[in-house]
HTML snippet that shows the backbone in 3Dmol.js (N, CA, C, O; Angstrom):
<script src="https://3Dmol.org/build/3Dmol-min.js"></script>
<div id="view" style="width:600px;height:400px;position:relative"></div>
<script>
const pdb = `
ATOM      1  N   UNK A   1       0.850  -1.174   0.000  1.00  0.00           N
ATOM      2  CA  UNK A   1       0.000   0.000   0.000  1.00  0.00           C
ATOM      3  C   UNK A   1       0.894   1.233   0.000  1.00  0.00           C
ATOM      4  O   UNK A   1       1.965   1.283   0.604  1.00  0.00           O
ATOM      5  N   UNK A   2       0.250   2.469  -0.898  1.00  0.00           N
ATOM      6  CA  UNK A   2       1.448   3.444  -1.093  1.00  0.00           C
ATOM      7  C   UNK A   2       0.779   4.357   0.140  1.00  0.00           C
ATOM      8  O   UNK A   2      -0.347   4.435   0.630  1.00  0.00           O
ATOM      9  N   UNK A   3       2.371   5.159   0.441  1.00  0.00           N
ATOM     10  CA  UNK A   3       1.863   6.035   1.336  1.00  0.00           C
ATOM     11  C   UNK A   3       0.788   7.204   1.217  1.00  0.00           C
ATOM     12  O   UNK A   3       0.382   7.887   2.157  1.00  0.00           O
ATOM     13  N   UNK A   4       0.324   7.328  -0.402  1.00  0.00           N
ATOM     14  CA  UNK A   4      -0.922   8.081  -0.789  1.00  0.00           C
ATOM     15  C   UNK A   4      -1.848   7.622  -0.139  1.00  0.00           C
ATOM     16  O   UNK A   4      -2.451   8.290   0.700  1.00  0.00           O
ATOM     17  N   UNK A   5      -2.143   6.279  -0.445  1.00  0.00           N
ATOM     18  CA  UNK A   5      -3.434   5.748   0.000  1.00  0.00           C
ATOM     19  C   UNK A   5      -3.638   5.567   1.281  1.00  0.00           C
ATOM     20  O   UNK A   5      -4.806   5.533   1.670  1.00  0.00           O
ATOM     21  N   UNK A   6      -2.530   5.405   2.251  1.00  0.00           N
ATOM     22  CA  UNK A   6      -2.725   5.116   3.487  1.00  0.00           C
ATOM     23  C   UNK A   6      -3.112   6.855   4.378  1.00  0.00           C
ATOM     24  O   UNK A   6      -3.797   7.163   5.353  1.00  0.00           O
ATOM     25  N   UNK A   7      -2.380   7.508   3.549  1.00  0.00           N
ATOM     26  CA  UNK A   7      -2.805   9.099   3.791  1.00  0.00           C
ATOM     27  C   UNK A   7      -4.476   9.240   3.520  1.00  0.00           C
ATOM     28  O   UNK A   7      -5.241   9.554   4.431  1.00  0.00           O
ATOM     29  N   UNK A   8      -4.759   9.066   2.653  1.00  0.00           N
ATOM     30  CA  UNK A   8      -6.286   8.972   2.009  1.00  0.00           C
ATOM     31  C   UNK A   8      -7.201   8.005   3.287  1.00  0.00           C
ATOM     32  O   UNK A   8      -8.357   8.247   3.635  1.00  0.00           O
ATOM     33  N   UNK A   9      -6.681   7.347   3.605  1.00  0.00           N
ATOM     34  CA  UNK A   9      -7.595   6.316   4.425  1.00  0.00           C
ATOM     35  C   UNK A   9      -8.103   6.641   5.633  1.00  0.00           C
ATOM     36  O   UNK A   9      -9.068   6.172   6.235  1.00  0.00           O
ATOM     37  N   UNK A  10      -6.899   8.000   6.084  1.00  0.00           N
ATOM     38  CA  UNK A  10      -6.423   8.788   7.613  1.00  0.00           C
ATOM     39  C   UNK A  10      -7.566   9.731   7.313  1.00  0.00           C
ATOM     40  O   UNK A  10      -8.435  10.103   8.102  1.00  0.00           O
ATOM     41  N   UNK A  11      -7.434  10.022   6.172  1.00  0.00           N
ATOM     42  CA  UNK A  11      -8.466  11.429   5.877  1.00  0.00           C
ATOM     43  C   UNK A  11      -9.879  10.897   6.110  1.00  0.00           C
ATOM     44  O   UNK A  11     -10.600  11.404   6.969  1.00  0.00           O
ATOM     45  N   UNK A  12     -10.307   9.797   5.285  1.00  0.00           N
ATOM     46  CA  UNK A  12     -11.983   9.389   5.187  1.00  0.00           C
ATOM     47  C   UNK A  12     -12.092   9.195   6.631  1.00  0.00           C
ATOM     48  O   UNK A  12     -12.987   9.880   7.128  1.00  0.00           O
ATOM     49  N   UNK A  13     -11.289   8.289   7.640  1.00  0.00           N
ATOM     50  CA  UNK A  13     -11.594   8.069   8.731  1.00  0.00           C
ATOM     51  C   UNK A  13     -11.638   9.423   9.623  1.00  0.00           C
ATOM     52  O   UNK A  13     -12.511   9.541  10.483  1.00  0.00           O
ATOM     53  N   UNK A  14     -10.911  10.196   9.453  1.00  0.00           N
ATOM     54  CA  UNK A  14     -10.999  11.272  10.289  1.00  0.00           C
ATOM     55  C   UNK A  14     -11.796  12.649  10.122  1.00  0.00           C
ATOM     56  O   UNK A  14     -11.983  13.519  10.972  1.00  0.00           O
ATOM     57  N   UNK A  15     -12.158  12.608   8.960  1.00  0.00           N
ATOM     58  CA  UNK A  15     -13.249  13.668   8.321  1.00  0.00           C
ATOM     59  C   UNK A  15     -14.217  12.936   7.788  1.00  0.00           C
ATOM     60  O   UNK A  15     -14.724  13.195   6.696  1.00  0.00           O
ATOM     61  N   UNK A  16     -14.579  11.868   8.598  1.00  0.00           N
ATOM     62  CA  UNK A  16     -16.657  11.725   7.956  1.00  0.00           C
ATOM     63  C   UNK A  16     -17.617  12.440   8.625  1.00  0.00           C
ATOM     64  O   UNK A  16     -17.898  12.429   9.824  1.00  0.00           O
ATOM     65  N   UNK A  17     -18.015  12.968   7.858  1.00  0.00           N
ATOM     66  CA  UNK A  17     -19.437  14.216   7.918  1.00  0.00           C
ATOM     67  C   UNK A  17     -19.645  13.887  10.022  1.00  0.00           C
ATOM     68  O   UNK A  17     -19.529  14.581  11.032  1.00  0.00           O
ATOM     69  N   UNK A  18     -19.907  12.796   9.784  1.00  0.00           N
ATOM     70  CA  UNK A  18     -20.407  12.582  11.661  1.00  0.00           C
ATOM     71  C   UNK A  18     -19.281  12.935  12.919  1.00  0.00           C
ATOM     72  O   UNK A  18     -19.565  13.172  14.093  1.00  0.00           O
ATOM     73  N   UNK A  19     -18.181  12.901  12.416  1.00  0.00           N
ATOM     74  CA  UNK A  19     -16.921  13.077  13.407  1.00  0.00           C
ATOM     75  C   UNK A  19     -17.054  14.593  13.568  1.00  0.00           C
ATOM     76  O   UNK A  19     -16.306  14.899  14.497  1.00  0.00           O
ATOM     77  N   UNK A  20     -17.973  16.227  12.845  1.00  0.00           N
ATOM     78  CA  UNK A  20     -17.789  17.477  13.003  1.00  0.00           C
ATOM     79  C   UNK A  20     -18.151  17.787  13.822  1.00  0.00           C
ATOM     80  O   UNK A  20     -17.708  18.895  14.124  1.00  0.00           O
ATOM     81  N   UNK A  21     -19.390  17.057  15.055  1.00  0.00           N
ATOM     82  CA  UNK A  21     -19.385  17.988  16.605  1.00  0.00           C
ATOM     83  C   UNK A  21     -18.167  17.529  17.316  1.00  0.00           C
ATOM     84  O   UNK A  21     -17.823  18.142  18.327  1.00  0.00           O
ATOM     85  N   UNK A  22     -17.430  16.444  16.864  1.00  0.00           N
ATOM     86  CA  UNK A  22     -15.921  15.552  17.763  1.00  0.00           C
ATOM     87  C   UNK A  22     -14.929  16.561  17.718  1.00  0.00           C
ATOM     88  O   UNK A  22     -14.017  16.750  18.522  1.00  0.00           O
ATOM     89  N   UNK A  23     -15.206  17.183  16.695  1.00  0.00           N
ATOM     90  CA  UNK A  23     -13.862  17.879  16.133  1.00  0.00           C
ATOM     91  C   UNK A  23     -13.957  19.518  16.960  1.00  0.00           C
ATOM     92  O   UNK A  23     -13.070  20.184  17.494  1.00  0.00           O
ATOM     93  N   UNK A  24     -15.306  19.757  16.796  1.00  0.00           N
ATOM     94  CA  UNK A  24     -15.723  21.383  17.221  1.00  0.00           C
ATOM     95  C   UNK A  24     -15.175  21.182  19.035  1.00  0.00           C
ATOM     96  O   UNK A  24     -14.377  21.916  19.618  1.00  0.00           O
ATOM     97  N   UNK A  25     -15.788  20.152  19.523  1.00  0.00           N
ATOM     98  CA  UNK A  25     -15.306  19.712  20.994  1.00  0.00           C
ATOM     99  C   UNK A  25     -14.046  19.489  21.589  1.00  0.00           C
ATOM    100  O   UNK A  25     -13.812  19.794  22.759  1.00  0.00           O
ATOM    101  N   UNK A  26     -13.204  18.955  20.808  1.00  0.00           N
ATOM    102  CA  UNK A  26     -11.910  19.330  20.631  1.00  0.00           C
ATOM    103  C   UNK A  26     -11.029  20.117  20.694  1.00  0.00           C
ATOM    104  O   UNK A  26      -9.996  20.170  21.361  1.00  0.00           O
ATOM    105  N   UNK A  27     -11.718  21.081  19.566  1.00  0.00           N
ATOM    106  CA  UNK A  27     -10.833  22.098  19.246  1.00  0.00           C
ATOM    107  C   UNK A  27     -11.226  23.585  20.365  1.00  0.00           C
ATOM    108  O   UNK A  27     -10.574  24.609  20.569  1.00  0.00           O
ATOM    109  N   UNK A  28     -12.858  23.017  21.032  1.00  0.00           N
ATOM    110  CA  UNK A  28     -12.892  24.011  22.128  1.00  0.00           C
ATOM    111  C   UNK A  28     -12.110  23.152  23.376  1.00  0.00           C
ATOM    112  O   UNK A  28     -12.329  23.795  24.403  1.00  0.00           O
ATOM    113  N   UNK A  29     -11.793  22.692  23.498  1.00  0.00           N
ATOM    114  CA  UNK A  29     -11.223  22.030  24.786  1.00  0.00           C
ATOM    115  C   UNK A  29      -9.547  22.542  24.559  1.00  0.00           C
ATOM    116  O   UNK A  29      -8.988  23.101  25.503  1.00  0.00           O
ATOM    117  N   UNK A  30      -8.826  22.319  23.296  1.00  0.00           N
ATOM    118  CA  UNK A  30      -7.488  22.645  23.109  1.00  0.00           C
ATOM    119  C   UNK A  30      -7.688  24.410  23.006  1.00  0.00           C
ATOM    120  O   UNK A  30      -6.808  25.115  22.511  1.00  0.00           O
ATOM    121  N   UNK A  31      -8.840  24.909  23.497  1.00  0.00           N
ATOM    122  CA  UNK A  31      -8.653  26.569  23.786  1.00  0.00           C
ATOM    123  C   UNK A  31      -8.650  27.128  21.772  1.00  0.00           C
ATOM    124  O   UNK A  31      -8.325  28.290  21.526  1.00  0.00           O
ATOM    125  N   UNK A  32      -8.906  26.482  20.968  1.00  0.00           N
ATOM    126  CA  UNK A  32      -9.067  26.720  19.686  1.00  0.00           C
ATOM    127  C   UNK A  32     -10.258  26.906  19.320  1.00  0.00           C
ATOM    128  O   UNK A  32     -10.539  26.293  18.290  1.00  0.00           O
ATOM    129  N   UNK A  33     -11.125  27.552  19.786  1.00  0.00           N
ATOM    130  CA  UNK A  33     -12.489  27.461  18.768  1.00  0.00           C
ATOM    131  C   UNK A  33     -12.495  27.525  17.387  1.00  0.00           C
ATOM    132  O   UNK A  33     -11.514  28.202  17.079  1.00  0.00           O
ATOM    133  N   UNK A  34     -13.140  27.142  16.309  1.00  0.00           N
ATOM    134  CA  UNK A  34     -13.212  27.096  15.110  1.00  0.00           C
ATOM    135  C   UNK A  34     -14.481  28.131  15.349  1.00  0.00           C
ATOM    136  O   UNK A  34     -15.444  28.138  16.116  1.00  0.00           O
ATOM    137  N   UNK A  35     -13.845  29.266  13.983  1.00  0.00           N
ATOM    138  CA  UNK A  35     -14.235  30.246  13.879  1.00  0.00           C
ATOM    139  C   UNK A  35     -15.374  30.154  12.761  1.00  0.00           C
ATOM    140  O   UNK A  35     -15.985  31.220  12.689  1.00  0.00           O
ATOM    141  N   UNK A  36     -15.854  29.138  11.829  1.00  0.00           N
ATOM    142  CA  UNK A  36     -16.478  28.824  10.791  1.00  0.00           C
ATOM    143  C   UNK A  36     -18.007  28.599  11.180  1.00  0.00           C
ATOM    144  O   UNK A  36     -18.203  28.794  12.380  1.00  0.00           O
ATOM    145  N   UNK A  37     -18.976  28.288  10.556  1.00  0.00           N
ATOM    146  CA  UNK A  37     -20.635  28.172  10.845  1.00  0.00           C
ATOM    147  C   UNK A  37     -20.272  26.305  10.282  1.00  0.00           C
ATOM    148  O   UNK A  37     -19.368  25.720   9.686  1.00  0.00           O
ATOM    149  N   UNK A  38     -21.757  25.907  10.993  1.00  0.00           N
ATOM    150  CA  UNK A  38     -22.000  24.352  10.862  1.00  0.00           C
ATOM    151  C   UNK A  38     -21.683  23.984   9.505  1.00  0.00           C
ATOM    152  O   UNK A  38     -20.940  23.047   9.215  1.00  0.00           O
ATOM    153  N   UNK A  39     -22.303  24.796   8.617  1.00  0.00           N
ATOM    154  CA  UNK A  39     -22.342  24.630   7.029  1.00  0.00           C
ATOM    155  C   UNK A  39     -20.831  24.406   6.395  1.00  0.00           C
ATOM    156  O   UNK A  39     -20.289  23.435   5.866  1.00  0.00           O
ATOM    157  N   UNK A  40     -20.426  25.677   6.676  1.00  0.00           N
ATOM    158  CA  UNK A  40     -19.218  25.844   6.356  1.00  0.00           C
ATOM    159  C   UNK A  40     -18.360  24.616   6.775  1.00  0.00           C
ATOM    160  O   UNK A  40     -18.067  23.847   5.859  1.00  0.00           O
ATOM    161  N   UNK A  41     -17.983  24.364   7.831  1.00  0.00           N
ATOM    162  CA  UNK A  41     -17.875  23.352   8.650  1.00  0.00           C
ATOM    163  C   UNK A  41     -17.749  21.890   7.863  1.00  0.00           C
ATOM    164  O   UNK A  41     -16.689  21.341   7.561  1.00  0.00           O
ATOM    165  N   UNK A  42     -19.245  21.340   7.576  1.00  0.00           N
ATOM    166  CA  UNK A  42     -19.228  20.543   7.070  1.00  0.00           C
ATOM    167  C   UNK A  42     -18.934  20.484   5.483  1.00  0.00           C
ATOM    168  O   UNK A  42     -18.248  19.528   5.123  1.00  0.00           O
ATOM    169  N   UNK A  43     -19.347  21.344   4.539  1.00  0.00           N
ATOM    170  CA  UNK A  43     -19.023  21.330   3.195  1.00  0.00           C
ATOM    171  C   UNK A  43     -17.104  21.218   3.440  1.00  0.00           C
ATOM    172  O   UNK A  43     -16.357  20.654   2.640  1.00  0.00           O
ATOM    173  N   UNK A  44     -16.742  21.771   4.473  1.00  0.00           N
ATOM    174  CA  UNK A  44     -14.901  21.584   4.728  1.00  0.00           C
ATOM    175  C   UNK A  44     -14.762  20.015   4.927  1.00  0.00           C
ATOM    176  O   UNK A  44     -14.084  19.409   4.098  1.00  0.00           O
ATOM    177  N   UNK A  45     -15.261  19.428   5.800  1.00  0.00           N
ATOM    178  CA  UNK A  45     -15.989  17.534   5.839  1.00  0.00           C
ATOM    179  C   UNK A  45     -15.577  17.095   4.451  1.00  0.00           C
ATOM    180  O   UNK A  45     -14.525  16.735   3.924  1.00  0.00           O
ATOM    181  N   UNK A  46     -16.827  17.269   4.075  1.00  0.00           N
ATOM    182  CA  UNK A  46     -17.303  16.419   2.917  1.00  0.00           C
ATOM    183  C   UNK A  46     -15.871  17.036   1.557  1.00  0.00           C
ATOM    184  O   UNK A  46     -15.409  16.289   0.694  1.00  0.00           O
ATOM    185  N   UNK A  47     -15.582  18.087   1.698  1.00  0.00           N
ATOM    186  CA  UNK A  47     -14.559  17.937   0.772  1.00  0.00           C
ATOM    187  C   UNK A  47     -12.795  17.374   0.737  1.00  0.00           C
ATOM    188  O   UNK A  47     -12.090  17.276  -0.267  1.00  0.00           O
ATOM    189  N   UNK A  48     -12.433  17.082   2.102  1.00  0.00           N
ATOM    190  CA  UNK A  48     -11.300  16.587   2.862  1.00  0.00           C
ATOM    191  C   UNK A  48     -12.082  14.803   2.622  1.00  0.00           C
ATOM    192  O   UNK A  48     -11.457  13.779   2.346  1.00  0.00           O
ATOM    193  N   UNK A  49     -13.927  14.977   2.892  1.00  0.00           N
ATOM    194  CA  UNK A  49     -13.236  13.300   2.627  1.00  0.00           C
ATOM    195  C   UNK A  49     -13.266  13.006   1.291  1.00  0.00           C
ATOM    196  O   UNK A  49     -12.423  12.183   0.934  1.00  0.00           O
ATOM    197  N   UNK A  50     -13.943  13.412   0.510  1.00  0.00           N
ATOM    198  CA  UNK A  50     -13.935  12.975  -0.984  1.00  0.00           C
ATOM    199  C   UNK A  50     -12.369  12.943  -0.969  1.00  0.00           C
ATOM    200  O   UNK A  50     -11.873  11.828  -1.130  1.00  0.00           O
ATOM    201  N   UNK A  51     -11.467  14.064  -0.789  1.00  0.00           N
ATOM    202  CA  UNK A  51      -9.843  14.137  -1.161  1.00  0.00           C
ATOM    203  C   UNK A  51      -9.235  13.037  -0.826  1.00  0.00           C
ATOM    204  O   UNK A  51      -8.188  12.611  -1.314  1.00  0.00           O
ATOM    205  N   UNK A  52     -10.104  12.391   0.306  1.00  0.00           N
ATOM    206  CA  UNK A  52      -9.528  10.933   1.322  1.00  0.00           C
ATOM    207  C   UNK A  52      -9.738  10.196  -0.420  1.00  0.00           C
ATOM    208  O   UNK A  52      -8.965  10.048  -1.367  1.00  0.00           O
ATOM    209  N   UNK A  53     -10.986   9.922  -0.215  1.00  0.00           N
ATOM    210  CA  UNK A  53     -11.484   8.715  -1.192  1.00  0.00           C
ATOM    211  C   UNK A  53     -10.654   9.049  -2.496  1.00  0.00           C
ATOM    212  O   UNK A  53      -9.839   8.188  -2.830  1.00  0.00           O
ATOM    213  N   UNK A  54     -10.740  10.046  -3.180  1.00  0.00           N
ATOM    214  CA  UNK A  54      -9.368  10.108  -4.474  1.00  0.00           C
ATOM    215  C   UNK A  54      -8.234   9.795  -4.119  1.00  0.00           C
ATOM    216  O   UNK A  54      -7.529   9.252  -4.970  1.00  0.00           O
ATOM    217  N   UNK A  55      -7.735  10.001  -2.908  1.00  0.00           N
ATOM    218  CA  UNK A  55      -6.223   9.762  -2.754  1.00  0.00           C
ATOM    219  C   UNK A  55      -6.334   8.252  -2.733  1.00  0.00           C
ATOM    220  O   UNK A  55      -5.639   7.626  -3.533  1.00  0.00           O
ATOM    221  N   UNK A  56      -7.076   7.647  -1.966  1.00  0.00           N
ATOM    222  CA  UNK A  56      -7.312   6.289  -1.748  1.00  0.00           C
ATOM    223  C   UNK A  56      -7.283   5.336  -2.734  1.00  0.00           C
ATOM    224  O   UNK A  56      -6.326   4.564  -2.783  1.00  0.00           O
ATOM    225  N   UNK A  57      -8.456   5.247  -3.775  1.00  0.00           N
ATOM    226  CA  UNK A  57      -9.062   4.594  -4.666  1.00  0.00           C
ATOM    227  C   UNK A  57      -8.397   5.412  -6.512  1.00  0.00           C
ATOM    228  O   UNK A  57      -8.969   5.110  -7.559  1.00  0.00           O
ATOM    229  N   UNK A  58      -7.353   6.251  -6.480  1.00  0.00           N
ATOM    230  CA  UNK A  58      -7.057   6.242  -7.747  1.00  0.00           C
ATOM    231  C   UNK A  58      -5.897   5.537  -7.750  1.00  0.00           C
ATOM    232  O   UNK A  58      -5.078   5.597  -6.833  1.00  0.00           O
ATOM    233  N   UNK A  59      -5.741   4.665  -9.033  1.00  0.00           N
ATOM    234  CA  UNK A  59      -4.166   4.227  -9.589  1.00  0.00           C
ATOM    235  C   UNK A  59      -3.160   4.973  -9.402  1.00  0.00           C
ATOM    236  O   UNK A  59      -3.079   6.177  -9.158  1.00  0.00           O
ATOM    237  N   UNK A  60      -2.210   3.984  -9.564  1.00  0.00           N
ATOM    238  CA  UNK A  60      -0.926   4.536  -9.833  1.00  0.00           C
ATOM    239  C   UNK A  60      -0.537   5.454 -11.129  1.00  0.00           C
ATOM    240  O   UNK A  60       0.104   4.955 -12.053  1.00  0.00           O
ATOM    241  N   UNK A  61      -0.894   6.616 -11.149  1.00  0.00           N
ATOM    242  CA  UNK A  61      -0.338   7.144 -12.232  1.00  0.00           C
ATOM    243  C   UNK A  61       1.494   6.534 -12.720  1.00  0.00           C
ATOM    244  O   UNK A  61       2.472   6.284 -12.015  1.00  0.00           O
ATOM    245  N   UNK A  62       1.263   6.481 -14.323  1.00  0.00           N
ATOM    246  CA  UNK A  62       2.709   6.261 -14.828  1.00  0.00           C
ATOM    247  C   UNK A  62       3.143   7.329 -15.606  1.00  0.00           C
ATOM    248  O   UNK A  62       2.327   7.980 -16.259  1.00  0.00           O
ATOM    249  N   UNK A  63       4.665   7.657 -15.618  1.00  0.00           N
ATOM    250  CA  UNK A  63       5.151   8.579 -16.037  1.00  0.00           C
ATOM    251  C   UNK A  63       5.347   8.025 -17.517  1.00  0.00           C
ATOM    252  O   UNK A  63       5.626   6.853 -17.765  1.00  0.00           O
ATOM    253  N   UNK A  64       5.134   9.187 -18.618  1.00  0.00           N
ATOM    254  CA  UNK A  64       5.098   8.756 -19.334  1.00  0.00           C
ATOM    255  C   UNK A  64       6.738   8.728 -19.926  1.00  0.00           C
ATOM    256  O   UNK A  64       7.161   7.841 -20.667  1.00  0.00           O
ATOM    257  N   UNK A  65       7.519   9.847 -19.451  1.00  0.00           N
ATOM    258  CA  UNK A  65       8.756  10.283 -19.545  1.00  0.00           C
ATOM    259  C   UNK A  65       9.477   9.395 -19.165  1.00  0.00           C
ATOM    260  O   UNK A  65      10.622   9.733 -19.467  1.00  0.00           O
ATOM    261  N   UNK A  66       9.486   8.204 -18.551  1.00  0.00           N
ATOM    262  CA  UNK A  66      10.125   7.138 -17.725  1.00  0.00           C
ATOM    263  C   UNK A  66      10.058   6.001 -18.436  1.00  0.00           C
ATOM    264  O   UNK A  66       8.984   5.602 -18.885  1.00  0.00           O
ATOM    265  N   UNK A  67      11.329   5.283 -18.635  1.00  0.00           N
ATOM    266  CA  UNK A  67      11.120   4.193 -19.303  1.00  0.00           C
ATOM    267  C   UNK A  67      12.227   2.912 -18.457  1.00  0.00           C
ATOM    268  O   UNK A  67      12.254   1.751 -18.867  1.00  0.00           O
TER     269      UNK A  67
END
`;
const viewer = $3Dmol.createViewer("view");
viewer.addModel(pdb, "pdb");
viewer.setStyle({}, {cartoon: {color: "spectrum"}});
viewer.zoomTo();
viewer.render();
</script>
């Protein structure tokens, strides 16, 4: 497994849509409030995990320059 995908795997698990009150609780406890609205919030979710799932589930790109 490449270290892309195992990066990708960290992401889906750690940014699914349901983990965003875990995260808001958190980040008020480490004295960080997140300054963003629920919405905002989550559309930030849902686009970190899709990035999970591409990093995850695409091939190995080949160079074409490489032989």
């Amino acid at each position: 497994m490449m270290l892309r995908q195992r990066l990708g795997i960290a992401l889906i698990i750690i940014f699914l849509p349901i983990n965003g009150p875990l995260w808001r609780m958190l980040a008020e406890i480490a004295g960080f409030p997140l300054n963003i609205g629920e919405v905002q919030f989550f559309i930030l979710s849902i686009i970190l995990f899709i990035l999970g799932g591409i990093m995850t589930f695409t091939p190995k790109l080949k160079n074409p320059f490489q032989e």
